[in-house]
N, C-alpha and C positions, 0 to 999 in steps of 0.2 A: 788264612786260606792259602792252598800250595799254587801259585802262579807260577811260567815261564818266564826268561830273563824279557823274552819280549813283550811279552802283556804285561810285566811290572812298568816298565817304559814307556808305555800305553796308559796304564792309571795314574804312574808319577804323573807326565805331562798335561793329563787330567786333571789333577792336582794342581798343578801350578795354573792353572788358567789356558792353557794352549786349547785354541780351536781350530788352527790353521799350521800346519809343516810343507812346507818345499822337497822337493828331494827326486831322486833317481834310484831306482832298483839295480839290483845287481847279486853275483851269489851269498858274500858272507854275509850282506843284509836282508837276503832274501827269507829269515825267517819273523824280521819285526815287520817285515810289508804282509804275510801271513796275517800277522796279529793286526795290521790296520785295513786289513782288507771289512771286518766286519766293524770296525773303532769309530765311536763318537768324533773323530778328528776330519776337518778336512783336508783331503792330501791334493796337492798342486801338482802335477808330473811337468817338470819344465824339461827341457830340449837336452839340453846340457846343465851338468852339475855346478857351472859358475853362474848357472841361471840364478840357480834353488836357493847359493850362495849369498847373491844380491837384491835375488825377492826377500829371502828371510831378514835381509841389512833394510831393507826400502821399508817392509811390515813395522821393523822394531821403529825407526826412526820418527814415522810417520803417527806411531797408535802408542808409543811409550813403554810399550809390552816387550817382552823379550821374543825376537825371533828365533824360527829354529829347520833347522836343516838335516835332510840326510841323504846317506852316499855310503856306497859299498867299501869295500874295501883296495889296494892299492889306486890306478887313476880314477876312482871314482872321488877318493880321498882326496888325491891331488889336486883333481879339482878343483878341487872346495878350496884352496890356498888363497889364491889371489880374491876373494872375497870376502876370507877372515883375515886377510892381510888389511884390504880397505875398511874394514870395520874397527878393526884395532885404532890403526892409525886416526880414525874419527871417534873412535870411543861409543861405539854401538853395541849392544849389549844382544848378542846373538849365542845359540846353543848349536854346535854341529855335531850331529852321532855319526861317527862311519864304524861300518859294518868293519870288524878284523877276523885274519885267518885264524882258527881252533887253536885253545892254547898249546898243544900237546907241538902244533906247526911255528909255533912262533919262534923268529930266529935264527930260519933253516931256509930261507927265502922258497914259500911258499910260492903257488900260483895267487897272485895278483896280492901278494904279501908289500908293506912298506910301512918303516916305522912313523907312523904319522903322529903322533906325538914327538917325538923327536924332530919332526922337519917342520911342526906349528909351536913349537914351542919360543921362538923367539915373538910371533904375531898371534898369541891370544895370552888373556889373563894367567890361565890355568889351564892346563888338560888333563886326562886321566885313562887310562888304560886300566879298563876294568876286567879281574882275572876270575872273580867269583859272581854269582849271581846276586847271593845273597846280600852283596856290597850295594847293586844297582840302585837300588832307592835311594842312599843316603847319599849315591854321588851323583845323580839328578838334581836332589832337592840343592845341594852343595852347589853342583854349578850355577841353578840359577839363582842364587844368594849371590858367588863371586858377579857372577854377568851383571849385577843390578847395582850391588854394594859399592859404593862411593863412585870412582870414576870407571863410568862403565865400562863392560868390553868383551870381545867374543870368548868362550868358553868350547873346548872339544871334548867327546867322549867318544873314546874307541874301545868297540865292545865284540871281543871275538864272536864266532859261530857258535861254539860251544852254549858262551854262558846267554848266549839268547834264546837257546834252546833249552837249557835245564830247567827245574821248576824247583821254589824254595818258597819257605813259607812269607807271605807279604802282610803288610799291616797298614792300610790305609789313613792320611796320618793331615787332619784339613789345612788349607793354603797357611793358614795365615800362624801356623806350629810348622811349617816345615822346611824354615830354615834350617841344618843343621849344622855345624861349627864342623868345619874341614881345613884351621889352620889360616881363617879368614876375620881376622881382628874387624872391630866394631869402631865406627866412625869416633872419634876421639869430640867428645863434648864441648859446645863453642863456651860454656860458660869454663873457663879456667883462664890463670891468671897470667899465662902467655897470650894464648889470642886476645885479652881486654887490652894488653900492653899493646898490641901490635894494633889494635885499634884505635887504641890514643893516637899512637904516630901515627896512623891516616888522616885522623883528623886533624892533627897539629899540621901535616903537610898540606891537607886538603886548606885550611885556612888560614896559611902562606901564598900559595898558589894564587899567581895572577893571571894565568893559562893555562888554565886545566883544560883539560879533552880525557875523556870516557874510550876505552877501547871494546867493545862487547862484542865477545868471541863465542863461539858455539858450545862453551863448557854452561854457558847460560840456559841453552834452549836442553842440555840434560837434566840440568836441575830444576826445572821449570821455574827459574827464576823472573824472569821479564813483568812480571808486574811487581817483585822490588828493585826492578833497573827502575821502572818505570816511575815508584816512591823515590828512589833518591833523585833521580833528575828532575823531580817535582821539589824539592825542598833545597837541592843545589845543584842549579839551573848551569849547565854547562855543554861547551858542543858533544857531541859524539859522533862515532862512528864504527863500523862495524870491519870485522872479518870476513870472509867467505863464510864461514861456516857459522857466521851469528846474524847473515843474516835472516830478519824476521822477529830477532829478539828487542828491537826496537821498532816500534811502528813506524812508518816512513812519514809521516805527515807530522810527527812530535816534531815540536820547537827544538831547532839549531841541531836535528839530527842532519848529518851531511853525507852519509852513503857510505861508501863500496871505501877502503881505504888498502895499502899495499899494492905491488907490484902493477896494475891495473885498476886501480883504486879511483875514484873520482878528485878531482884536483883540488879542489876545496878541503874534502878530507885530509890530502896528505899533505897541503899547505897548512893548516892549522895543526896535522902533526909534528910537522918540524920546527913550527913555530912554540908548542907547546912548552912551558916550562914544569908542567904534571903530565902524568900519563897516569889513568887507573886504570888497569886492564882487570878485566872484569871474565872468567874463564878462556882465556887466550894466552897459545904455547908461544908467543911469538917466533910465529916460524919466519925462514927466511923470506916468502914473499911477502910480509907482513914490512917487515922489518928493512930491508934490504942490508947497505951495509949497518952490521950494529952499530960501530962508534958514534956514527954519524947523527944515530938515528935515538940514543942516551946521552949524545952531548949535552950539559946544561939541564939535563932534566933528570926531576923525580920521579922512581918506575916506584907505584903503589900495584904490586898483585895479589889479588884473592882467585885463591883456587883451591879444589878439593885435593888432590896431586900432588902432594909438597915436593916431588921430585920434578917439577915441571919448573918452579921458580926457582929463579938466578940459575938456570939452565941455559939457557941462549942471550938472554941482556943481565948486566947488574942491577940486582935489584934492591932498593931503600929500606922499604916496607915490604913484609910478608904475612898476608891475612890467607892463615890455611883453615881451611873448614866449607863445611856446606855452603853454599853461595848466597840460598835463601837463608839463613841465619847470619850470616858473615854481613848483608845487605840492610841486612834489619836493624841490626846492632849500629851498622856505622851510621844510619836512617835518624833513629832514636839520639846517637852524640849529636847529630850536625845541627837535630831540630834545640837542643839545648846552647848553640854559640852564633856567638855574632860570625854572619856571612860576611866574609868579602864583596863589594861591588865588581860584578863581572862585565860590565854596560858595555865597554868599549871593547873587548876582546870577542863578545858574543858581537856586536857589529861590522866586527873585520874580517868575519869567519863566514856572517851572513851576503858582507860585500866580495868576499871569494868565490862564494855558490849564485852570488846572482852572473857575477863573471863571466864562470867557465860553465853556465848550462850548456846542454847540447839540443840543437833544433836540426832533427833530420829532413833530409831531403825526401817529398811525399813525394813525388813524382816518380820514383825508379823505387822496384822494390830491396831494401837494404836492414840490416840484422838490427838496428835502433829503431828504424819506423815498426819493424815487425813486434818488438817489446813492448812498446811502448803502446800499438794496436792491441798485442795479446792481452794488456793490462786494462788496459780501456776497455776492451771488451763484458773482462770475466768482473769486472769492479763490483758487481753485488752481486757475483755465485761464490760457492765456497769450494775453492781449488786447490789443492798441491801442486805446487809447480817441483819438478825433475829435472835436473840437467847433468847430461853425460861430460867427458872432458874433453874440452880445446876450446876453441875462439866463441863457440858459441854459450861458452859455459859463463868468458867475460862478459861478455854483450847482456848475457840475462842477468847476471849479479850487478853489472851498472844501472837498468834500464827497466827491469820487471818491478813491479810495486811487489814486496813479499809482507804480508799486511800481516802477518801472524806467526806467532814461532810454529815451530816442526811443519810449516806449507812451503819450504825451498831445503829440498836433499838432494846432496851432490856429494862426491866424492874431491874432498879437500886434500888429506895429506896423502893420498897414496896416487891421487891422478890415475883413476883407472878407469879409461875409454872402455867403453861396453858394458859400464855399470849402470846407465840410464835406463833401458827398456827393463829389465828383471826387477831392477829397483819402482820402476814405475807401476807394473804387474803387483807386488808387493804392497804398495802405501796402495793403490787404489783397492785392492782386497780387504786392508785393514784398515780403511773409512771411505765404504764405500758413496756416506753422502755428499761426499768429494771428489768434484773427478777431478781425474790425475794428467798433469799437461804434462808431455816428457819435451823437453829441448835437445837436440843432437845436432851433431855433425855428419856428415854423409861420412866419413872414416871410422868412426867411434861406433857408428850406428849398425854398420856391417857388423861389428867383432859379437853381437847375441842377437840380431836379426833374427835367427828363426824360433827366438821366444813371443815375435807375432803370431807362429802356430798355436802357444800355452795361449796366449791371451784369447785369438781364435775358440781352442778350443773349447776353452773357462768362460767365455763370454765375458771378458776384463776392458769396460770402454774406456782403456786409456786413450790418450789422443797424441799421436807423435807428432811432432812439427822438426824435420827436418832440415838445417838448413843446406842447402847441398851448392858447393863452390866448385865440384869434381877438385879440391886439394884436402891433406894434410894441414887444415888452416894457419893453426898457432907455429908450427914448424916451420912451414914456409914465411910467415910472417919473421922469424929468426933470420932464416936465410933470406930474404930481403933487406932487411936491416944491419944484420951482423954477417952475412957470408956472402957477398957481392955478388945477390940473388942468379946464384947458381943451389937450383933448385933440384937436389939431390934426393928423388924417391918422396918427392911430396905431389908430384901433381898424378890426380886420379882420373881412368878412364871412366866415361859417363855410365853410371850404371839405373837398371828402369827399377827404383823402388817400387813402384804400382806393380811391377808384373810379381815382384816377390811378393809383395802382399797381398795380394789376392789368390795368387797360390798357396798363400796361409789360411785363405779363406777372411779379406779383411782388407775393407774397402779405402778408397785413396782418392788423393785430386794431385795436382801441379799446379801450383804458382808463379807465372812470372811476371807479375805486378802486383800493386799493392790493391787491383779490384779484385783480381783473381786469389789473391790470400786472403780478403777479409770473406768471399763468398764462401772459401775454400774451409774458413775455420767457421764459421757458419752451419755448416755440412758437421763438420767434424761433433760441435754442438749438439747439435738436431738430435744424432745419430744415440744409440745405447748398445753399442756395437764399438771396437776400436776402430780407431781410422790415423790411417798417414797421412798427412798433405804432406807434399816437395815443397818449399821455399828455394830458388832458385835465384843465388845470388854470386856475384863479381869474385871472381880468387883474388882481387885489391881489394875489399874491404877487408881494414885491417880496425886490432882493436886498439883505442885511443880513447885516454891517456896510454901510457906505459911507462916506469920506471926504467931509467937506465941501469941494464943490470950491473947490479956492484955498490951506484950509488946510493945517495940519499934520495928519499924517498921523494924529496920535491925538486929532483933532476928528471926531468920527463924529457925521453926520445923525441925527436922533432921527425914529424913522418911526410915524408914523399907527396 
């Protein structure tokens, strides 16, 4: 049957399982918003195109599914950047179509003309710039194969006027045939006789090792691996600890799991770091807050990495061992060697790691409301609902990755390598749409929070009861916390004037409280609860609270700032 370029877009996405898109209208995409005007798909109209950007990141993250985005052409495209920037960097597997000008225009700087493939092409998988109609199907089905296939990641398709308008014949072609090969190689088989070899040397090192520590990083919660993290740490019983972006990949209540480790890491963790003489990092790029300084941080020690991404290992540390392949295969295999040899006795090392964590716990002060009593109530709270926790970036992003229980992979999305403030609310709009039997907790910062504020209108509108919790210090938290410490708190363009969240949100249509104690925040989130509606509460706390531990930047990991 003869379809236009944008109803084939409309039954690919079909096809693939899409029930939900993001996006902003505009002229050159003003003819597949036509085609979705009468379309099986739900369309979300967010505020702004970094909205549509960070719902569709918050959906994939949250539901396993691939998100997807759309935007016109020039700034409606550009938009979209700084969202397939933060998705790449976390390896989120999202589709963005921007509308392009007619090809007959392209290259002659059109109205609202820019090459966007050319300005995404450093921060996505792949993109495409499709000049025939008749191409569209196979470069749909194509992206969402690149977006899923191995280590995930956003995917663009820019598709002039023209060919959304023409009609060519289609062939409906069902989900699970419509892969199609666009120069996109197929995961290399764990059974060969490289990965077995690189398996033995885990093992050989693993049962050497008289201080082992587990790294589990967020390449875990893509591959949904965590119940064979959870097989090997049952058969070789070892501390762990996590990334920002893995956590969740280990339940928090498992034996000699110790928390948050890097730059802000909990002290336990990154004292059994440095003490380690293994590391098996387990989907972790060892980035630099992970890691601080490297030498420091591979002295004396064996790096074991498995990762899908062979370009990711002995990329930032030297590494021994390299176990490339699917994680859940890669896990299984080393699972099945360790259950065949004599373990090592780990007694005393799991003892000295556990007398570190009884240590340095932290007992906040209940009497003044403060950003650990608040985590630590949030947690207590929701402890038998089933919640997504969200957090946008800065101080309150550390506080909830020290302090939140995240009891389950994909229930803590946060923007890890690219730190992009104002990705919490769109992102929170997004996972709470795509499991809606989960409500969606967002964490922010009164800074952060402003930068997609009037996607409360989208949530308003949509009926989306996310529930924001605020913390509001009127600063630039994290920064100022720098310039405290490091710039002889000359407080340069951090400190903010008090601004009324309640009056915005209710001009969004979306109801609110204020906090400034910890009766008034637990009545407040309470409210927020009750409600099937979004709601903000204010937390309203000190521009001194700072977040602790912290790594001295530069050094080793178990050099912690000593704070004021």
């Amino acid at each position: 049957m003869k379809l236009s370029g944008s109803r084939i877009i409309i039954e690919t996405l079909l096809e693939q399982g899409v029930d939900t898109v993001f996006g902003y209208p505009g002229g050159a995409i003003m003819p597949l918003y036509d085609a979705l005007y009468d379309a099986p798909l739900r369309h979300i109209l967010t505020v702004h195109e970094q909205g549509a950007a960070h719902a569709a990141d918050g959906y994939a993250r949250a539901s396993g599914k691939v998100g997807v985005c759309i935007a016109t052409s020039g700034p409606g495209a550009t938009n979209l950047v700084t969202g397939l920037a933060t998705a790449y960097m976390d390896s989120v597997p999202v589709i963005a179509i921007t509308g392009q000008v007619g090809t007959p225009l392209l290259g002659r700087d059109a109205f609202q003309e820019i090459d966007i493939t050319g300005l995404t092409m450093p921060i996505t998988k792949h993109n495409f710039l499709v000049r025939s109609a008749a191409d569209l199907a196979g470069v749909i089905r194509s992206a969402f194969t690149i977006a899923r296939e191995g280590r995930p990641g956003p995917v663009l398709i820019d598709v002039p006027r023209d060919v959304l308008l023409a009609e060519v014949d289609f062939t409906a072609t069902p989900a699970d045939l419509s892969a199609c090969s666009a120069g996109v190689s197929s995961l290399q088989p764990l059974d060969n006789p490289e990965t077995d070899a690189a398996l033995d040397k885990a093992v050989t090192a693993l049962l050497k090792s008289r201080r082992p520590v587990l790294l589990a990083g967020g390449g875990i919660i893509r591959a949904t691996a965590s119940q064979s993290v959870k097989e090997f740490c049952a058969v070789y019983p070892l501390p762990t600890v996590s990334t920002l972006m893995g956590l969740g990949a280990i339940e928090p209540h498992q034996p000699h799991y110790l928390g948050l480790t890097g730059m802000h890491g909990h002290k336990a963790a990154n004292l059994a770091v440095a003490d380690a003489d293994l590391i098996i990092a387990v989907g972790s790029r060892f980035s630099d807050r992970v890691t601080s300084d490297r030498s420091s941080y591979t002295k004396n020690k064996t790096i074991v990495h498995l990762d899908i991404d062979a370009a990711e290992i002995g990329k930032n540390v030297d590494t021994a061992v390299m176990v490339i392949g699917d994680l859940q295969h890669s896990l299984q295999k080393l699972v099945h060697r360790l259950r065949q040899s004599a373990l090592p006795d780990h007694t005393a090392w799991l003892g000295q790691v556990l007398h570190w964590q009884e240590l340095h716990q932290t007992q906040p002060d209940k009497t003044v409301l403060n950003p650990v009593w608040i985590m630590q109530h949030l947690s207590k709270t929701v402890a038998e609902l089933p919640v997504t926790w969200i957090s946008d970036v800065g101080q309150h992003q550390m506080w909830a990755a020290q302090h939140l229980r995240i009891e389950s992979p994909a229930t803590w999305l946060t923007s890890g390598g690219l730190g992009t403030m104002g990705f919490g609310l769109p992102a929170a709009l997004g996972a709470q749409l795509s499991r809606p039997e989960q409500r969606a907790i967002l964490i922010a910062g009164d800074g952060g929070f402003k930068m997609t504020a009037m996607e409360l209108y989208t949530a308003a509108v949509e009926k989306i009861p996310v529930i924001c919790v605020i913390l509001d210090n009127s600063a630039l938290g994290m920064v100022r916390q720098w310039q405290q410490l490091f710039f002889n708190q000359r407080y340069s363009a951090t400190t903010l004037p008090s601004f009324d969240f309640i009056s915005l949100a209710k001009s969004c249509g979306v109801d609110g409280a204020v906090a400034n104690t910890p009766a008034e925040f637990a009545a407040g989130f309470q409210q927020a609860l009750a409600s099937d509606m979004p709601f903000v509460l204010v937390a309203k706390i000190s521009p001194d609270c700072m977040v602790d531990p912290m790594v001295q930047p530069g050094q080793a990991v178990n050099r912690f700032v000593e704070m004021p």
